[in-house]
Every structure is written in C-alpha cells, then in structure tokens.
PDB file of N, CA, C and O in Angstrom:
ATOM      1  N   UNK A   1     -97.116 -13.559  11.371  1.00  0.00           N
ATOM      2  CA  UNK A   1     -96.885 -14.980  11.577  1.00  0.00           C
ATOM      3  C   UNK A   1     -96.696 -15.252  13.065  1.00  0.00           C
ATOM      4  O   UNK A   1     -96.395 -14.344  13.840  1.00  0.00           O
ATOM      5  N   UNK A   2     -96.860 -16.399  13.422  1.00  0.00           N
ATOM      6  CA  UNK A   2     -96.857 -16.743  14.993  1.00  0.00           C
ATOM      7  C   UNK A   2     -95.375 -16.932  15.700  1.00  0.00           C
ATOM      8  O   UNK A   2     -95.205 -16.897  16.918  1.00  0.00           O
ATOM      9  N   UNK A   3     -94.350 -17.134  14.741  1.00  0.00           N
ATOM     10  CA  UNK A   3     -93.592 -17.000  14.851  1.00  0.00           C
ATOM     11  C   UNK A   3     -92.708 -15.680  15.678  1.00  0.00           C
ATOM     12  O   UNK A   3     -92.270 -15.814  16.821  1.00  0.00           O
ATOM     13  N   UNK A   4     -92.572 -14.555  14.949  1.00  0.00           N
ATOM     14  CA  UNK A   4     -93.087 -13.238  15.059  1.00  0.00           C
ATOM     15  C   UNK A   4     -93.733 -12.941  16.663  1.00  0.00           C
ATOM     16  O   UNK A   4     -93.139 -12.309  17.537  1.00  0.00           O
ATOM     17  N   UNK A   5     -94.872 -13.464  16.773  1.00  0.00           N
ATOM     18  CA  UNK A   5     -95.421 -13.264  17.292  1.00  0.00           C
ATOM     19  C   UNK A   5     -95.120 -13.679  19.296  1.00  0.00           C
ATOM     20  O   UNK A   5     -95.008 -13.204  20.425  1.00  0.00           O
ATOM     21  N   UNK A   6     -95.128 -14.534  18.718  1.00  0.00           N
ATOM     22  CA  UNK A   6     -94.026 -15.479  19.900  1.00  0.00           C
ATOM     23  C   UNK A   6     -93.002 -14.660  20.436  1.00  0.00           C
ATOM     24  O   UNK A   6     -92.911 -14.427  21.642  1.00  0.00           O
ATOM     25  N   UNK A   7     -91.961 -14.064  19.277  1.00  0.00           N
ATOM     26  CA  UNK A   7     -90.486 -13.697  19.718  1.00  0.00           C
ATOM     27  C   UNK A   7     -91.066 -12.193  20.398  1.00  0.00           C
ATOM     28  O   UNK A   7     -90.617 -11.760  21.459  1.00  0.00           O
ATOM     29  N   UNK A   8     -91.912 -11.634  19.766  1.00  0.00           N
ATOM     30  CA  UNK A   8     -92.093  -9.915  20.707  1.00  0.00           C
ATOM     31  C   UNK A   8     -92.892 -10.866  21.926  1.00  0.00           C
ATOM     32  O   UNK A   8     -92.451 -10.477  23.008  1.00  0.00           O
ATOM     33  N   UNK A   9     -93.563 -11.594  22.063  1.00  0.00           N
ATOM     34  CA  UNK A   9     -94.458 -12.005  23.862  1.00  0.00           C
ATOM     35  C   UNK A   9     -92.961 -12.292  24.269  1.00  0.00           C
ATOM     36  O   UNK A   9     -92.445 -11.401  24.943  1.00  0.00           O
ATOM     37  N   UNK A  10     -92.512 -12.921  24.098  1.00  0.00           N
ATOM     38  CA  UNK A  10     -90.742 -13.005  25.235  1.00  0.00           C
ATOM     39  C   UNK A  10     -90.298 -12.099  25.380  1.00  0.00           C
ATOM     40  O   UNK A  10     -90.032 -11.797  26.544  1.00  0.00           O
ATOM     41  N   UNK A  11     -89.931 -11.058  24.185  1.00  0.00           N
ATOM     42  CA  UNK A  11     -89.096  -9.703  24.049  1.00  0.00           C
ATOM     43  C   UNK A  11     -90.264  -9.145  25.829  1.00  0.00           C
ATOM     44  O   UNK A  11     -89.770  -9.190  26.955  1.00  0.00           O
ATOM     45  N   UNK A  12     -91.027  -8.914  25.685  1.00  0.00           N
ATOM     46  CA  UNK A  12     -92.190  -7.936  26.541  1.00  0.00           C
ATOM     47  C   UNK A  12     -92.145  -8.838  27.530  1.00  0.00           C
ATOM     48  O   UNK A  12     -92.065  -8.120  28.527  1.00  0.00           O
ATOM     49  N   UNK A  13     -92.144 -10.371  28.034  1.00  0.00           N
ATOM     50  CA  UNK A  13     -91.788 -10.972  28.541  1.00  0.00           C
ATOM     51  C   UNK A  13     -91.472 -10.594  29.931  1.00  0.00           C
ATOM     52  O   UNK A  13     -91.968 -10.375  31.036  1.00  0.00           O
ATOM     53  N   UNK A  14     -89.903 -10.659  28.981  1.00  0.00           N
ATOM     54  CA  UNK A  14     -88.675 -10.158  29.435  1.00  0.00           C
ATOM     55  C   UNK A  14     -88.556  -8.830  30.061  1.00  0.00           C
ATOM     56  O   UNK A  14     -87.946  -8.487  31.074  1.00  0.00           O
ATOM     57  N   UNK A  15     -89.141  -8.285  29.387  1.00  0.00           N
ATOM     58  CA  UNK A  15     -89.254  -6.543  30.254  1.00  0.00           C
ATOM     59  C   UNK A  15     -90.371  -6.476  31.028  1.00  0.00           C
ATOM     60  O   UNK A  15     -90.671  -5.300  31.238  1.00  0.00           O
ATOM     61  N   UNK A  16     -91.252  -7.405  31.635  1.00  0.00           N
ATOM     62  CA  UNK A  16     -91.968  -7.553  32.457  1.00  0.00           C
ATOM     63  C   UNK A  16     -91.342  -8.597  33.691  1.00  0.00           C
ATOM     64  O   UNK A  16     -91.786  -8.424  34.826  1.00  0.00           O
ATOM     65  N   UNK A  17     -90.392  -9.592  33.483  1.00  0.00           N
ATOM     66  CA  UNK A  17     -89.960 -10.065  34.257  1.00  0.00           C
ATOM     67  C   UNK A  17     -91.049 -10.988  34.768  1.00  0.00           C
ATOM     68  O   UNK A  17     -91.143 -11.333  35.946  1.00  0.00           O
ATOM     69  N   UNK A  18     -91.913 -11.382  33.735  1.00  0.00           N
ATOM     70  CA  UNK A  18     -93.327 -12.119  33.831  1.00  0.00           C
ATOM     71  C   UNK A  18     -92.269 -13.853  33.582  1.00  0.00           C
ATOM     72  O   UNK A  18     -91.750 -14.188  32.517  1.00  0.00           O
ATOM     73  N   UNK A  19     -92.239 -14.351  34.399  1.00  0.00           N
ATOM     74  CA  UNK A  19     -91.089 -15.366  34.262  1.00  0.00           C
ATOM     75  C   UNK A  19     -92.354 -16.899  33.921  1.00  0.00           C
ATOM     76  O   UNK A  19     -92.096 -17.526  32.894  1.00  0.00           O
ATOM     77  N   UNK A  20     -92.991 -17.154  34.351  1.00  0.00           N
ATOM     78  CA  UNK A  20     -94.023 -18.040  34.211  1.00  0.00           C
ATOM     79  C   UNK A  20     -94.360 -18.172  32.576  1.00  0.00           C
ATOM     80  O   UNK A  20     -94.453 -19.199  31.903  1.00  0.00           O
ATOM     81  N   UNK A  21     -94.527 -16.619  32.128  1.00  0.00           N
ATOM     82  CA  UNK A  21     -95.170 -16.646  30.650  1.00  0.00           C
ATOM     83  C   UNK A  21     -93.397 -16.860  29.892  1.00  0.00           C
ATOM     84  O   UNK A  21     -93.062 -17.700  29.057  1.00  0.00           O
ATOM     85  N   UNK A  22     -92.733 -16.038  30.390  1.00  0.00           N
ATOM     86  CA  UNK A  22     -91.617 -16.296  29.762  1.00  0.00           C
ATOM     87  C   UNK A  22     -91.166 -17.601  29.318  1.00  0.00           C
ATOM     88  O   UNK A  22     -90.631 -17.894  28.249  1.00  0.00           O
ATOM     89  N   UNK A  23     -91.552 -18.555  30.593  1.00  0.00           N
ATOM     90  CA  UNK A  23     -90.747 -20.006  30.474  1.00  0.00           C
ATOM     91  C   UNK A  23     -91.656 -20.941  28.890  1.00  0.00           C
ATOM     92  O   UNK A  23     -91.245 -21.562  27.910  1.00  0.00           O
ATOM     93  N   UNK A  24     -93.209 -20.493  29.507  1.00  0.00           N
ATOM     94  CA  UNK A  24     -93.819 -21.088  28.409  1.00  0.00           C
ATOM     95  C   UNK A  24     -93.616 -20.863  27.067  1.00  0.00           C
ATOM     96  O   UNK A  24     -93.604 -21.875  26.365  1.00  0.00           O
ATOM     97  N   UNK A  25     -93.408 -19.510  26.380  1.00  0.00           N
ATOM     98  CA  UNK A  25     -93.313 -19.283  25.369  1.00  0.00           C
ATOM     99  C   UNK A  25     -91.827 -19.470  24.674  1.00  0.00           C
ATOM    100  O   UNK A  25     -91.537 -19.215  23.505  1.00  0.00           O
ATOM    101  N   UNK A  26     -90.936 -20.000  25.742  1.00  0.00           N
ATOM    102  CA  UNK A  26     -89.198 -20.699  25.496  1.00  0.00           C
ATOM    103  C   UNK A  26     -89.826 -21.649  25.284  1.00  0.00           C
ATOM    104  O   UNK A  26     -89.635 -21.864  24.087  1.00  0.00           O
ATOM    105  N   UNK A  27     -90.671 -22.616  25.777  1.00  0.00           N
ATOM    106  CA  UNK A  27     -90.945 -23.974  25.625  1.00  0.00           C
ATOM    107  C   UNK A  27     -91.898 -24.217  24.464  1.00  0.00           C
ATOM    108  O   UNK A  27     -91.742 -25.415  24.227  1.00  0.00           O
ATOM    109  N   UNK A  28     -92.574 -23.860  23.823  1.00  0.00           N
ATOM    110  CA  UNK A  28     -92.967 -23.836  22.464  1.00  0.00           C
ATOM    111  C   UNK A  28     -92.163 -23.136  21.437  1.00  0.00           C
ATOM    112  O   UNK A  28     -92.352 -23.480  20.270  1.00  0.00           O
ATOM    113  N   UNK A  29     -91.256 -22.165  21.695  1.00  0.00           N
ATOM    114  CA  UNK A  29     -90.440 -21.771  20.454  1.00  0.00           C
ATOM    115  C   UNK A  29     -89.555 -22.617  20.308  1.00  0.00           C
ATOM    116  O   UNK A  29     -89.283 -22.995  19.168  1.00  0.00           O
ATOM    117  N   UNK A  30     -88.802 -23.189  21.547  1.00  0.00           N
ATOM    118  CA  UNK A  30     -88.004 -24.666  21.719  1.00  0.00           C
ATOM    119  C   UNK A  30     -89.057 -25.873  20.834  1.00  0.00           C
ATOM    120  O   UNK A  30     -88.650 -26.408  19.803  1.00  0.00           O
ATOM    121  N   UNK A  31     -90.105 -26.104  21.286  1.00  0.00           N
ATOM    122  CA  UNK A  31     -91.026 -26.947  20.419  1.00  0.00           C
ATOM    123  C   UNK A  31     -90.851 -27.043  18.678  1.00  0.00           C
ATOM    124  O   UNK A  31     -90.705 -27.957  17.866  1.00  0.00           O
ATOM    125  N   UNK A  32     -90.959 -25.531  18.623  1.00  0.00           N
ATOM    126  CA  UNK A  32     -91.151 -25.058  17.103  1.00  0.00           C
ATOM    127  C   UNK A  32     -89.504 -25.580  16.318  1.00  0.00           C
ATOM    128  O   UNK A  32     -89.237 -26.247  15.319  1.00  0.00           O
ATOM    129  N   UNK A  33     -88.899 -25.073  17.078  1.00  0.00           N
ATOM    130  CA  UNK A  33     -87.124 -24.862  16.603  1.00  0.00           C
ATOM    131  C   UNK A  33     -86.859 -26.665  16.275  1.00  0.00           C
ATOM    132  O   UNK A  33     -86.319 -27.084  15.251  1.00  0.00           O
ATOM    133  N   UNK A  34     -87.289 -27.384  17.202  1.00  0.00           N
ATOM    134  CA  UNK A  34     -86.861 -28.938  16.971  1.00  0.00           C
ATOM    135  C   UNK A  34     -87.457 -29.694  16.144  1.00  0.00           C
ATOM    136  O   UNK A  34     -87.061 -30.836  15.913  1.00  0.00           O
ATOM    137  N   UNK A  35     -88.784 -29.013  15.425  1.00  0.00           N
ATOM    138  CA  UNK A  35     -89.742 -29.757  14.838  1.00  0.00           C
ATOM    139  C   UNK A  35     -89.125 -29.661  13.296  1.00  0.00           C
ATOM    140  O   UNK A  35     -89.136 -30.517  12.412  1.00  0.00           O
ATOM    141  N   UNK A  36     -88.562 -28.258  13.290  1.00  0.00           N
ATOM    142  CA  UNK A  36     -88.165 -27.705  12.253  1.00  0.00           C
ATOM    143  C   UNK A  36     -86.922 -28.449  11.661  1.00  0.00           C
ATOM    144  O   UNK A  36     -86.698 -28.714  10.479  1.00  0.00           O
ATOM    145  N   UNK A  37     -86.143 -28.729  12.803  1.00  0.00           N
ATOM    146  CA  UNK A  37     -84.861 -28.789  12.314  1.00  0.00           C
ATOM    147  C   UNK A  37     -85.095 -30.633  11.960  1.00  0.00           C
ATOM    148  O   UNK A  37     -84.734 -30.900  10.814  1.00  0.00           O
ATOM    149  N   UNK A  38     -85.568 -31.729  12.673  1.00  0.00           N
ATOM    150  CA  UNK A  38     -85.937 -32.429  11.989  1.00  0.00           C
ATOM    151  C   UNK A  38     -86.396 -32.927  10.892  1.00  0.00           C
ATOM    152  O   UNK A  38     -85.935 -33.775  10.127  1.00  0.00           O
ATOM    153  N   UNK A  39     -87.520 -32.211  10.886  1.00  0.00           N
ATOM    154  CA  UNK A  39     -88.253 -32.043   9.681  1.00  0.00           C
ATOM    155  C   UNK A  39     -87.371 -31.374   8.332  1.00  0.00           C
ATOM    156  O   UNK A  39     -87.536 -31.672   7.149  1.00  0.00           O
ATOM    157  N   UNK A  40     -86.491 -30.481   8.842  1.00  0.00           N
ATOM    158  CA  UNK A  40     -85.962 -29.650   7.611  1.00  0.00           C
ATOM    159  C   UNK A  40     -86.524 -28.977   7.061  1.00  0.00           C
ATOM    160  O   UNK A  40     -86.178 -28.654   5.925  1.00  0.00           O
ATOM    161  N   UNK A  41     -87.771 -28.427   7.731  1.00  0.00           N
ATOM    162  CA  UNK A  41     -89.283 -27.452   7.331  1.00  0.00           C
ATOM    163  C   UNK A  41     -88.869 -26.750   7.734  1.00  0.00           C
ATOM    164  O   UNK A  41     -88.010 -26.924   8.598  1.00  0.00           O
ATOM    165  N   UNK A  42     -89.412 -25.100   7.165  1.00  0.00           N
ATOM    166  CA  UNK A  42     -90.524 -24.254   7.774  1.00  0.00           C
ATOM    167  C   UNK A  42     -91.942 -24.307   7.995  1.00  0.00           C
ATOM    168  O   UNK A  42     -92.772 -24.291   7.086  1.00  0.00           O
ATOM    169  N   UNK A  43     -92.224 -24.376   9.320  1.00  0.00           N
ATOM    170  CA  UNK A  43     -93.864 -24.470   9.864  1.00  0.00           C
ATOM    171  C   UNK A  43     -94.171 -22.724   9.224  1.00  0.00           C
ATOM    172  O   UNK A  43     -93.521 -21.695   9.042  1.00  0.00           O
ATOM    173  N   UNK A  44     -95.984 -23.363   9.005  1.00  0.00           N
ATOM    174  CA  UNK A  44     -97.030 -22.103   8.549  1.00  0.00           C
ATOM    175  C   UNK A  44     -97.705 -22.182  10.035  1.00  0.00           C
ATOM    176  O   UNK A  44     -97.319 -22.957  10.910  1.00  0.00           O
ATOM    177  N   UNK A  45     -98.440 -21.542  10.130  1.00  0.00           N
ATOM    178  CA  UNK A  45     -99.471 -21.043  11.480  1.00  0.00           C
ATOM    179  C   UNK A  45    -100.311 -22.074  11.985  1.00  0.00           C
ATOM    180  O   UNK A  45    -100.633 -21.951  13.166  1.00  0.00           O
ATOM    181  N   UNK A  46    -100.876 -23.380  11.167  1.00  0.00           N
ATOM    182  CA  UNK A  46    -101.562 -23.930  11.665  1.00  0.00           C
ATOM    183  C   UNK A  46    -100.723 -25.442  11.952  1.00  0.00           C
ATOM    184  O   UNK A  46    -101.183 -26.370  12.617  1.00  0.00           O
ATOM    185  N   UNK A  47     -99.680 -25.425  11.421  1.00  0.00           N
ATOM    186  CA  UNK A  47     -98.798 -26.151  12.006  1.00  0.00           C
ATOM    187  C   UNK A  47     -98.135 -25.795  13.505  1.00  0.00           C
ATOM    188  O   UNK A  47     -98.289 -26.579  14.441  1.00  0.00           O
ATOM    189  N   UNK A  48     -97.405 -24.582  13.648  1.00  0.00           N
ATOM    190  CA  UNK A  48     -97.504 -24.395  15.316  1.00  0.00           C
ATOM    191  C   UNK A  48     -98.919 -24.195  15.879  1.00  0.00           C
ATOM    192  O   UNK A  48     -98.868 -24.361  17.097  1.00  0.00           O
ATOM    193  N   UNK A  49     -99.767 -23.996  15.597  1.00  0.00           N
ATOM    194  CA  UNK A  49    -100.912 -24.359  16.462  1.00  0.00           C
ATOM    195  C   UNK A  49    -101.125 -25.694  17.048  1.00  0.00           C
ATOM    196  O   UNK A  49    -101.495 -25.918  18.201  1.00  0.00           O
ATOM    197  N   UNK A  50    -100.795 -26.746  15.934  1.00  0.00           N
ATOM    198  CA  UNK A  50    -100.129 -27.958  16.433  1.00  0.00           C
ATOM    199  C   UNK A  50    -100.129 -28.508  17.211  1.00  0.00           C
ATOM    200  O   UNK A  50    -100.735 -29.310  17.922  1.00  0.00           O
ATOM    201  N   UNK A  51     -98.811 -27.663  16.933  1.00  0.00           N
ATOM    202  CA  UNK A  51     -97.357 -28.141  17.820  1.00  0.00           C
ATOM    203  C   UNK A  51     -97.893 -27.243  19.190  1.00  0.00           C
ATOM    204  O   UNK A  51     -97.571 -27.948  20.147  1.00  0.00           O
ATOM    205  N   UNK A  52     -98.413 -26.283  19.591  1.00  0.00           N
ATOM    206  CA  UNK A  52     -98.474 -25.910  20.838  1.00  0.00           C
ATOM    207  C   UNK A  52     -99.588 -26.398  21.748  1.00  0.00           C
ATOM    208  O   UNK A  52     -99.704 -26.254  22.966  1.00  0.00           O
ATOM    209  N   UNK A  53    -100.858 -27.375  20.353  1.00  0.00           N
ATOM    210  CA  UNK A  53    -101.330 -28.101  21.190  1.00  0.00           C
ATOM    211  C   UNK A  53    -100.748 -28.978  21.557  1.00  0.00           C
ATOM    212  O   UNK A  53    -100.305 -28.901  22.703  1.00  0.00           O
ATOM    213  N   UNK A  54    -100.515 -30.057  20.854  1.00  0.00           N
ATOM    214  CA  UNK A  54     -99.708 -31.280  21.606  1.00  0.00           C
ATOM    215  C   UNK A  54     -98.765 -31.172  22.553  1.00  0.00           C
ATOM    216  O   UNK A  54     -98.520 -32.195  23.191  1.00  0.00           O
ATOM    217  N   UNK A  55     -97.838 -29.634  22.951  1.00  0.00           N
ATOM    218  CA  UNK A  55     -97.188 -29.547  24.212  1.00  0.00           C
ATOM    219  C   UNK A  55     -98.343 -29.461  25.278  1.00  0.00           C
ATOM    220  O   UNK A  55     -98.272 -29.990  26.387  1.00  0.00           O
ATOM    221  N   UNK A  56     -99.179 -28.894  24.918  1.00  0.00           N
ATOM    222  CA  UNK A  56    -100.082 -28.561  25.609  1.00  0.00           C
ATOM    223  C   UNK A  56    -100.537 -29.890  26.535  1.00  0.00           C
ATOM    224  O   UNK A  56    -100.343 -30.152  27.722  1.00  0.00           O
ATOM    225  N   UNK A  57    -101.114 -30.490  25.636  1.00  0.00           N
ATOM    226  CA  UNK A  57    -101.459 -32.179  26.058  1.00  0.00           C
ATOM    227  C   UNK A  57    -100.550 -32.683  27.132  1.00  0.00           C
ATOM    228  O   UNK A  57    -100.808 -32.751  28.333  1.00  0.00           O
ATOM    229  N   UNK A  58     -99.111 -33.130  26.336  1.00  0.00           N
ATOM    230  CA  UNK A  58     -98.288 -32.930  27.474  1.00  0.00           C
ATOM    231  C   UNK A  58     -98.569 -32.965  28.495  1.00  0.00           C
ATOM    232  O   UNK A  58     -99.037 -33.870  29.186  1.00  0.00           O
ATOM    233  N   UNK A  59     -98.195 -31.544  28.777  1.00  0.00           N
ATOM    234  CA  UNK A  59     -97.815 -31.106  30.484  1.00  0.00           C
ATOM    235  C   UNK A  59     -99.162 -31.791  30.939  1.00  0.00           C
ATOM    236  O   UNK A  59     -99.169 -32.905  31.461  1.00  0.00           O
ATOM    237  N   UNK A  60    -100.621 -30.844  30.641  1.00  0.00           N
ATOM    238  CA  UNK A  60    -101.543 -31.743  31.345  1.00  0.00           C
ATOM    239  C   UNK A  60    -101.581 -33.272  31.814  1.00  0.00           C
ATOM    240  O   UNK A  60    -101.897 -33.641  32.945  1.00  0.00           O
ATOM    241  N   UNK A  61    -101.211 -34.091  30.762  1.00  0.00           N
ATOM    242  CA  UNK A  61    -100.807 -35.337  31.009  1.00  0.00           C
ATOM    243  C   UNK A  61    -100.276 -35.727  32.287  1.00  0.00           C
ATOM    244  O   UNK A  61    -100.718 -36.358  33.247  1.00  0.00           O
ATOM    245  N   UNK A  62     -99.035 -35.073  31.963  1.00  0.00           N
ATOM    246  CA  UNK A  62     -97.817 -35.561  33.068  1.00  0.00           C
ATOM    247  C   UNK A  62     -98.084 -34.523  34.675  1.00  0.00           C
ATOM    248  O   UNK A  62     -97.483 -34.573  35.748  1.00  0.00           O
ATOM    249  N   UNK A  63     -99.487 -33.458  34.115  1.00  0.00           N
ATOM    250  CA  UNK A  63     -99.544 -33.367  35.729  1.00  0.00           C
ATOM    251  C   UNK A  63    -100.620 -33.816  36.577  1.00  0.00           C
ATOM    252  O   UNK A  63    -100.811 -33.479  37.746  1.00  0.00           O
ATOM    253  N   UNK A  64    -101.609 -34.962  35.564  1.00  0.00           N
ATOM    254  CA  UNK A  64    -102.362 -36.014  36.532  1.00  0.00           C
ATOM    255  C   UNK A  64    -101.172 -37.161  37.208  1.00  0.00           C
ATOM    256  O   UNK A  64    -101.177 -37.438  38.407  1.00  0.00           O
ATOM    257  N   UNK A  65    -100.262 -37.707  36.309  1.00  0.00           N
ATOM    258  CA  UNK A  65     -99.505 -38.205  36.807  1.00  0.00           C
ATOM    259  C   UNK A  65     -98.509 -37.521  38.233  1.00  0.00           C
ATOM    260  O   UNK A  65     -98.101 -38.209  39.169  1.00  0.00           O
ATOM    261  N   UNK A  66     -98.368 -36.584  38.132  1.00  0.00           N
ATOM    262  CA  UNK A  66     -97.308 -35.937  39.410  1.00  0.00           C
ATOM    263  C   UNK A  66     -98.199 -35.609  40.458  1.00  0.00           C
ATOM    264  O   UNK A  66     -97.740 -35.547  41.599  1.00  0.00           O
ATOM    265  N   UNK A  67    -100.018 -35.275  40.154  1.00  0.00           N
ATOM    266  CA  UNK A  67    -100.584 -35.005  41.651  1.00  0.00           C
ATOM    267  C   UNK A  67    -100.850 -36.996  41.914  1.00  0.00           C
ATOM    268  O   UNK A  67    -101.275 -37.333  43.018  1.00  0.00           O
ATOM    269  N   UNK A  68    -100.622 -37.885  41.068  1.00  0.00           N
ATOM    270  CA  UNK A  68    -101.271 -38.917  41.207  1.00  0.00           C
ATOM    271  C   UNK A  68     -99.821 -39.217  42.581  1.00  0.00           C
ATOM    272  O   UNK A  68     -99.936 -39.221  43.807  1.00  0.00           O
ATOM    273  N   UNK A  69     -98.900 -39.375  41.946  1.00  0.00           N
ATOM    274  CA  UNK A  69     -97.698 -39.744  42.512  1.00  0.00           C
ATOM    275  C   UNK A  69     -97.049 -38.670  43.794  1.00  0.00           C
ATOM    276  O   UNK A  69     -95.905 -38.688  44.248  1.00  0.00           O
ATOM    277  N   UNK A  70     -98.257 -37.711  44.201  1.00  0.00           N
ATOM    278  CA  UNK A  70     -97.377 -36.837  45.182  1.00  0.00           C
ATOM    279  C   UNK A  70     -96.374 -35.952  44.454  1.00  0.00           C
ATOM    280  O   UNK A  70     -96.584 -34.786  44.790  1.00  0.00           O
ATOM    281  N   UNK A  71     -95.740 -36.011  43.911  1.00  0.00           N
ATOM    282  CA  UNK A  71     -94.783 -35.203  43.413  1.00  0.00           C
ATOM    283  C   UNK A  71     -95.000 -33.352  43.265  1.00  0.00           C
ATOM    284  O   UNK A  71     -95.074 -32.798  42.168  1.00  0.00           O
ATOM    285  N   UNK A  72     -95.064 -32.732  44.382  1.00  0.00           N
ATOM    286  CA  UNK A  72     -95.537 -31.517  44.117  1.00  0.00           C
ATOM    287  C   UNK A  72     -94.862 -30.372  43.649  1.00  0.00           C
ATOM    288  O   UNK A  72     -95.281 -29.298  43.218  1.00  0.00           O
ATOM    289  N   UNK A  73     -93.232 -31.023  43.899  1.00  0.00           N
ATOM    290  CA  UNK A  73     -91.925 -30.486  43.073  1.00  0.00           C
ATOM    291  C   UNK A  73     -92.020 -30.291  41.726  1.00  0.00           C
ATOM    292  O   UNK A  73     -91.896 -29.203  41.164  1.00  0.00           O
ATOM    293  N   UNK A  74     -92.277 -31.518  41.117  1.00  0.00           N
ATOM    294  CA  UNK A  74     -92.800 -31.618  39.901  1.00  0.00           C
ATOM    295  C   UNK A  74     -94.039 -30.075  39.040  1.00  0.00           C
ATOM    296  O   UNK A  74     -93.568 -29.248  38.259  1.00  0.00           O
ATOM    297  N   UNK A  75     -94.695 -30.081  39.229  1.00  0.00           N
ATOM    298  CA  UNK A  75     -95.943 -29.366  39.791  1.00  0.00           C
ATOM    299  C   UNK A  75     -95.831 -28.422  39.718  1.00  0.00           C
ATOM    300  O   UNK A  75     -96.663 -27.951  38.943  1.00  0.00           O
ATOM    301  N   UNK A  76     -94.869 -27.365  40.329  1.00  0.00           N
ATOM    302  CA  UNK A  76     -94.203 -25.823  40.420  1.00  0.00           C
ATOM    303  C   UNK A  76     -93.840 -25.708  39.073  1.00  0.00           C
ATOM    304  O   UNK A  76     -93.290 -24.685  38.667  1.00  0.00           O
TER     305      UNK A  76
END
C-alpha cells in the first residue's frame, strides 16, 4: 500500500539526510493524515494518488504566483 510505502521513503529519507525529499513526503503524508481524519476514512491507493496530485497542483500554482510577485523566499 502507498501508505507503507511513503513511511519506509522518509524512514531512508531520514538516513540519507535527503531533506528536500524528506519535506515532500511529510507534506503528503500530512495531506493523507487530514483527509482521513475529516473524512473519518481510510484512503485505498488511488485515492492518495489523488490527494498527491492535487498537492501537486498546488505548489505549482502558487509558484507562478511567487516568480509572478518576486517572492524568491517563497520559492526555496
């Protein structure tokens, strides 16, 4: 399950000190965890696929907006 799957890429992550991949895969298990607890579900696989597109969307979104606006803080 992707779930699963998710928690060992952080575990290895983490012992890589790969901090970039680290942050992302906090930010979709964070995704997953809030969808859930709303919902009062358990997500199947093609439900976080989802959900990691629409974060996905997201960020892209908001980073035409931050090169639009200068913001290069943002950006990092």
């Amino acid at each position: 399950m992707l779930k699963e799957k998710l928690l060992e890429d952080l575990k290895n992550c983490m012992k890589e000190k790969n901090i970039v991949r680290k942050n992302v895969i906090q930010m979709v298990r964070a995704a997953i965890l809030q969808v859930e607890k709303d919902k009062q579900v358990t997500l199947d696989d093609n439900q976080i696929i989802d959900i990691i597109a629409k974060e996905s969307k997201k960020r892209k979104d908001s980073l035409a907006d931050y090169e639009k606006s200068g913001r290069q803080d943002l950006i990092n």
